[in-house]
BAVEXVO-904504 format. One record per residue (C-alpha): x negated, y, z. Coordinates in steps of 0.5 Angstrom, whole numbers, padded with zeros to 4 digits, always signed. Layout:
REM BAVEXVO-904504
XYZ
...
//
This chain:
REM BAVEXVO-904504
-0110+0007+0093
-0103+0010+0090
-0102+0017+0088
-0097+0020+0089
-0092+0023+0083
-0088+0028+0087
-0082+0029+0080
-0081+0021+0082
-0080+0022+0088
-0075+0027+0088
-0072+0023+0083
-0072+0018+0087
-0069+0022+0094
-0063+0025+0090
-0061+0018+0087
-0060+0017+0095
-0057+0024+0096
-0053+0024+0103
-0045+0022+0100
-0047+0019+0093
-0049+0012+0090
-0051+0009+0083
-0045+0007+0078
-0048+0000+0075
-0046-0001+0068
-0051-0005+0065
-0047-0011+0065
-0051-0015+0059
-0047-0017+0053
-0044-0024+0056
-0041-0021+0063
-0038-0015+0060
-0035-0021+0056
-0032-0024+0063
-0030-0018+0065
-0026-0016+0058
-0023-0023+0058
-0020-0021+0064
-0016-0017+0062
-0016-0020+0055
-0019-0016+0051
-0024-0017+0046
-0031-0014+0047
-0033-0009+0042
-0038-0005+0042
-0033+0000+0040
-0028-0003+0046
-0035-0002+0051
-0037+0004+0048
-0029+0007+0050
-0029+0003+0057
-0036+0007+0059
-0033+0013+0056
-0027+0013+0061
-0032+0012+0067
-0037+0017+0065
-0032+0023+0064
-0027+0021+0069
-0027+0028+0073
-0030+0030+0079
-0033+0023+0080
-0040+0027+0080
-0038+0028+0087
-0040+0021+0089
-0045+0019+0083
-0052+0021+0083
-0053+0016+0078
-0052+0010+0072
-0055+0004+0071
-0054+0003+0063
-0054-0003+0059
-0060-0002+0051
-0053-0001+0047
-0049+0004+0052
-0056+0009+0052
-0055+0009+0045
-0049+0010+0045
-0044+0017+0045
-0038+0019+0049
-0030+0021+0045
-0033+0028+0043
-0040+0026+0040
-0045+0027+0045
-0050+0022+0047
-0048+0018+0054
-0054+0021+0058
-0053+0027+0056
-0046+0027+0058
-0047+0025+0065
-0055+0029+0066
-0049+0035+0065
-0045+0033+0071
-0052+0032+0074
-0052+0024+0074
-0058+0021+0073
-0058+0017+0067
-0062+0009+0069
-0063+0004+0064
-0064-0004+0065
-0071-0007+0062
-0071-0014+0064
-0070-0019+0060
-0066-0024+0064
-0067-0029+0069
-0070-0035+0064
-0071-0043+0067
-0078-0043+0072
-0083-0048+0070
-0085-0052+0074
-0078-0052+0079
-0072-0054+0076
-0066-0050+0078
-0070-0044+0079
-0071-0038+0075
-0076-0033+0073
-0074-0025+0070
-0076-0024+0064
-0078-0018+0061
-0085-0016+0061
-0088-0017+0054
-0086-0010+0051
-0084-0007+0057
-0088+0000+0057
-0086+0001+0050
-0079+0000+0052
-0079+0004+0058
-0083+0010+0054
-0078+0010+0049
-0072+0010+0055
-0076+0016+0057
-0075+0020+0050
-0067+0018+0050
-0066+0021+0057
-0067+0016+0062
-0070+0017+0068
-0070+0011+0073
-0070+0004+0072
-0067-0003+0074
-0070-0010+0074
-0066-0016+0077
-0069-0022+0080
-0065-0028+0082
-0066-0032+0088
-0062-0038+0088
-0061-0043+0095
-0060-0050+0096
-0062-0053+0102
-0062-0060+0100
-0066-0058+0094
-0071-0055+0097
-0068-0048+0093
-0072-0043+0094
-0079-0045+0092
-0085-0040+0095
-0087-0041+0087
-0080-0038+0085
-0080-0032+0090
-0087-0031+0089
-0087-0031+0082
-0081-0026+0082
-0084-0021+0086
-0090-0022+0082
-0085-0020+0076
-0082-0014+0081
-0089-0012+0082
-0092-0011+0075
-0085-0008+0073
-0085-0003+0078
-0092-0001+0076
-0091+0000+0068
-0085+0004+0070
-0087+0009+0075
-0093+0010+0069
-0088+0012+0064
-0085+0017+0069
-0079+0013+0071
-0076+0011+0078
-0077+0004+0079
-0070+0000+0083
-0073-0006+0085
-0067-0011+0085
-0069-0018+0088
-0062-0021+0089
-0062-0027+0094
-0054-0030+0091
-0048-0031+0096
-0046-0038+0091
-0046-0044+0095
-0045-0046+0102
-0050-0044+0106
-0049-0039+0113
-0051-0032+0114
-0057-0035+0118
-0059-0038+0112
-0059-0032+0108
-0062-0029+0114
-0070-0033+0112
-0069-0033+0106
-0068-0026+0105
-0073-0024+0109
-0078-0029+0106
-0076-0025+0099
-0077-0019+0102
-0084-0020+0105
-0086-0023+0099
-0084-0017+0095
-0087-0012+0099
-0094-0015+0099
-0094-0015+0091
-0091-0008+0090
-0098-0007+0095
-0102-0010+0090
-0099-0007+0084
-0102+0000+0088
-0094+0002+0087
-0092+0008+0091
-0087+0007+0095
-0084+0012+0096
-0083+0014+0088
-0079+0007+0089
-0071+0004+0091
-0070-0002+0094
-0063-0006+0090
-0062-0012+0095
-0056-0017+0097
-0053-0016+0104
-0055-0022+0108
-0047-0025+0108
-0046-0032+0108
-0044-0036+0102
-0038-0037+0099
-0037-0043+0099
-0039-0043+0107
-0033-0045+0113
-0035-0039+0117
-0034-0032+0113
-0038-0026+0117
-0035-0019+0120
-0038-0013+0117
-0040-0011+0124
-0044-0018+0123
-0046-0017+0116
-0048-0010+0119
-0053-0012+0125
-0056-0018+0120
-0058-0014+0114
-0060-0008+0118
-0065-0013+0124
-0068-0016+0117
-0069-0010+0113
-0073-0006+0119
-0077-0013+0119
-0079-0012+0112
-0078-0005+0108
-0083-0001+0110
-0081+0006+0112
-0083+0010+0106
-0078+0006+0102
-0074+0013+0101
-0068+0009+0100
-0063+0002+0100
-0058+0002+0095
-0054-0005+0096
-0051-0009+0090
-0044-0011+0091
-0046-0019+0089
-0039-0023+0089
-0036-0018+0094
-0028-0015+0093
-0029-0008+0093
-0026-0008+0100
-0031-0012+0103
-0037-0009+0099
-0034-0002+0102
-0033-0005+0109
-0040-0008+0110
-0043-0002+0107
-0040+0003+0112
-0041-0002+0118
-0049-0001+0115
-0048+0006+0116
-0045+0007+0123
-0051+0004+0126
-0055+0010+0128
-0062+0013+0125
-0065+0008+0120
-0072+0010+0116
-0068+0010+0110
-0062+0012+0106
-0057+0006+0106
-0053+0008+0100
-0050+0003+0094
-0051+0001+0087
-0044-0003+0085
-0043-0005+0079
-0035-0010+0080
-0034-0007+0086
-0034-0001+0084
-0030-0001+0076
-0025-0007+0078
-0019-0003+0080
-0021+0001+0073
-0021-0005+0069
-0015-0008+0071
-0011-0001+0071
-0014+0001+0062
-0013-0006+0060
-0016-0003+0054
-0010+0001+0053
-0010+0009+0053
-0004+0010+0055
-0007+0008+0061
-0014+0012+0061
-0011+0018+0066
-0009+0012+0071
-0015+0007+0070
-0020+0014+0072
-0016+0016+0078
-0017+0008+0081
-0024+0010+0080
-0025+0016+0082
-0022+0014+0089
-0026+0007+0088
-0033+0012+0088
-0029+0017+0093
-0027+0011+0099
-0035+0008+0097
-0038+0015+0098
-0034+0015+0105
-0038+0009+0107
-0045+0012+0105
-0044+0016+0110
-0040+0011+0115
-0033+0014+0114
-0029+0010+0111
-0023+0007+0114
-0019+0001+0111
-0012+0006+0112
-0016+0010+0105
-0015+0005+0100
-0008+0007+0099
-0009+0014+0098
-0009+0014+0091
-0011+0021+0090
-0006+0024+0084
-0002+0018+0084
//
């Protein structure tokens, strides 16, 4: 039997408020590396501490955030003006989150496939996260697909909703919000059908782990993919396509008390990622809020724009805060591709 925490659950309720979405940045030290050789630009941790302070404190962007996934280094870190990162977006009413995982780690046992670490330590950690201002969690399981392998296993996808489950469980102990985030990945050559069964037998899993695990499910949110078509795929999906798969999937498997969806953006471009979510959100009455938690299709124009230099950190702000605002517009099936070239302030 689960007992209700009615603090998470309103926690829970106002990451997905009407209008607004989570900011993913808890890129691990590796992908911030990728994402600042782009622009080539040497990843620090002052260059990274500067990078989050230009998303934070950009003005207004509380608008559109109700909350940010941290990475162990960037909770830790403090903004230009000396105040801790958590305490400058709690001030502007964005909940600061925090990444517990550990990594996908090789499975034994089925080469190809992997496991999330990250479970030994997990409750220390998350009480610790809790003093330095974190009020909800993520952890990210990776499922892999390769037909000709037999990729995914039932052991991969079991063994991971497991690890979802445990997780879910120790956080909402600790008085945080867990996401919950199995990421059926968009790499290879598969079709949208594919994705489809796969994401579905993910989800069902997962689900029945969180119920033997006694987690409440309305202190919880989901961070699932789209069902999109691989990449390397010959034929590509439309929104309204990408739309009716996910949404027809979801009601087969997300039971109604989940309070809410937040997408993660995979390999989407910031158009596609905004297109897809806004053609989820024109569909009609759904159980639950569909809302985003992006991390590259949110920050990508930013990162281009800075290039690491601040004569251009007025100009990197004003491509994020109209990045959030034209991804807020799809949150709530607003938005049309004639937004992106309305740059505000420019």
């Amino acid at each position: 039997m689960t007992t209700h925490n009615p603090e998470l659950e309103s926690i829970a309720r106002q990451l997905v408020a009407p209008g607004k979405g989570i900011l993913a940045a808890d890129e691990s030290s590796g992908t911030i590396k990728k994402r600042f050789d782009s622009i080539t630009l040497e990843s620090t941790e002052e260059n990274r501490r500067a990078y989050r302070d230009l998303l934070f404190t950009t003005p207004g962007v509380e608008q559109y955030l109700s909350g940010v996934i941290l990475y162990d280094e960037t909770l830790r870190q403090k903004a230009g003006d000396g105040r801790p990162f958590a305490q400058v977006l709690a001030e502007h009413g964005i909940l600061p989150g925090i990444k517990v995982d550990a990594g996908a780690k090789a499975l034994a046992g089925t080469p190809g496939e992997k496991i999330t670490e990250g479970l030994d330590g997990l409750r220390e950690r998350c009480a610790e996260y809790r003093k330095l201002g974190a009020r909800f969690t993520k952890w990210r399981a990776v499922i892999d697909i390769e037909e000709k392998n037999g990729i995914p296993s039932d052991l991969a996808i079991d063994a991971n909703a497991h690890a979802l489950a445990r997780y879910a469980a120790i956080a909402i102990e600790q008085d945080l919000v867990p996401i919950v985030e199995p990421e059926v990945l968009m790499d290879g050559g598969h079709s949208i059908e594919t994705c489809f069964a796969v994401t579905e037998r993910t989800l069902r899993s997962v689900f029945a782990e969180l119920g033997r695990h006694r987690v409440a499910l309305e202190a919880i949110l989901l961070k699932p993919n789209m069902v999109i078509p691989g990449k390397k795929h010959s034929k590509q999906a439309s929104p309204q396509e990408v739309a009716e798969a996910t949404v027809h999937c979801f009601k087969r498997t997300v039971p109604a008390a989940v309070p809410g969806i937040v997408f993660l953006s995979g390999g989407q471009s910031e158009e596609e990622a905004t297109a897809n979510l806004d053609a989820m959100n024109r569909l009609g009455s759904l159980p639950w809020q569909l809302s985003f938690s992006y991390g590259r299709a949110l920050q990508a124009s930013a990162l281009a724009v800075w290039k690491g230099k601040g004569a251009n950190l007025a100009a990197a702000q004003r491509a994020f805060h109209h990045r959030a605002k034209l991804t807020s517009a799809a949150r709530d099936g607003r938005y049309e591709p004639k937004m992106e070239k309305i740059l505000v302030g420019s």
